[in-house]
C-alpha positions in Angstrom: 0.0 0.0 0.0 1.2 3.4 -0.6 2.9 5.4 2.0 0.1 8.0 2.0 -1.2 10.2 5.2 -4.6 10.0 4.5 -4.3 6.0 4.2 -2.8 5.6 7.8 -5.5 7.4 9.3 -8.2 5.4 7.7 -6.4 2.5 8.6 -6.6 3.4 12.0 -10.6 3.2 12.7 -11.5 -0.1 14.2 -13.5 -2.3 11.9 -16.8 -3.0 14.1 -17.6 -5.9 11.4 -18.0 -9.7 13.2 -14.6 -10.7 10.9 -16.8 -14.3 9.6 -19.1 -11.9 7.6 -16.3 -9.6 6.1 -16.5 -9.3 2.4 -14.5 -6.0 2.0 -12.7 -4.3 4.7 -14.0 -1.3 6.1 -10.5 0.6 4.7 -11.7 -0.5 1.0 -14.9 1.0 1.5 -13.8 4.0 3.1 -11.4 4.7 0.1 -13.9 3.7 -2.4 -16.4 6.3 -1.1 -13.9 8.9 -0.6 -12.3 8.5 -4.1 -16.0 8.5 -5.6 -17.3 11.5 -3.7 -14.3 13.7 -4.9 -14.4 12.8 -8.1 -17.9 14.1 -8.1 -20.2 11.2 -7.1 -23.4 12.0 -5.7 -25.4 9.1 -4.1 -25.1 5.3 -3.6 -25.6 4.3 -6.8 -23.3 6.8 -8.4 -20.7 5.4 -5.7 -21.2 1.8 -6.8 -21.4 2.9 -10.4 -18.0 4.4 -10.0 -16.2 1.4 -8.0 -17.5 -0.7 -11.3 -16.2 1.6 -13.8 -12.8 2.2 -12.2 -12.2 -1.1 -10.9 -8.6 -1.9 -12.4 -7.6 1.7 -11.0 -9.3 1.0 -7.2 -7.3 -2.2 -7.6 -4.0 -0.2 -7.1 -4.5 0.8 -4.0 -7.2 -1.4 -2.5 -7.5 -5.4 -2.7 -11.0 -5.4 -3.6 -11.2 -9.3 -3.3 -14.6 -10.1 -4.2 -16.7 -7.5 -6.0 -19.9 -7.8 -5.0 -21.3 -4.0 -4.0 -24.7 -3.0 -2.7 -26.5 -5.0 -4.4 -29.7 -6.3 -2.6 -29.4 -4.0 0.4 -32.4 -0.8 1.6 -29.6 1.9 2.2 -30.8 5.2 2.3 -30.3 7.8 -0.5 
């Protein structure tokens, strides 16, 4: 992983997740969000939109294991 400020300190929050039921870890999500909000995402599905279009690039930086997203889940707008 890079040697990037911002990274350390999302590495730093404590995953709450029951580790058994992981799929991505809570740092992957973070930096998907982030990297979708700043590039102008608005939104959930625009998020998960972005995550599918940029993949290979979220892949540099993230492991991204299994890419299943939203999918099937009642978040809020």
């Amino acid at each position: 992983m890079p040697n990037i400020k911002l990274f350390k300190y999302f590495e730093s929050i404590d995953d709450p997740h029951q580790q058994g039921k992981v799929v991505h870890k809570l740092f992957d999500i973070i930096f998907l969000a982030v990297s979708a909000v700043v590039s102008g995402c608005q939104g959930r599905e625009e998020i998960e939109d972005f995550g599918h279009d940029r993949l290979d690039w979220l892949r540099k930086y993230v492991l991204l294991e299994q890419v299943t997203w939203f999918n099937g889940f009642d978040y809020p707008s």
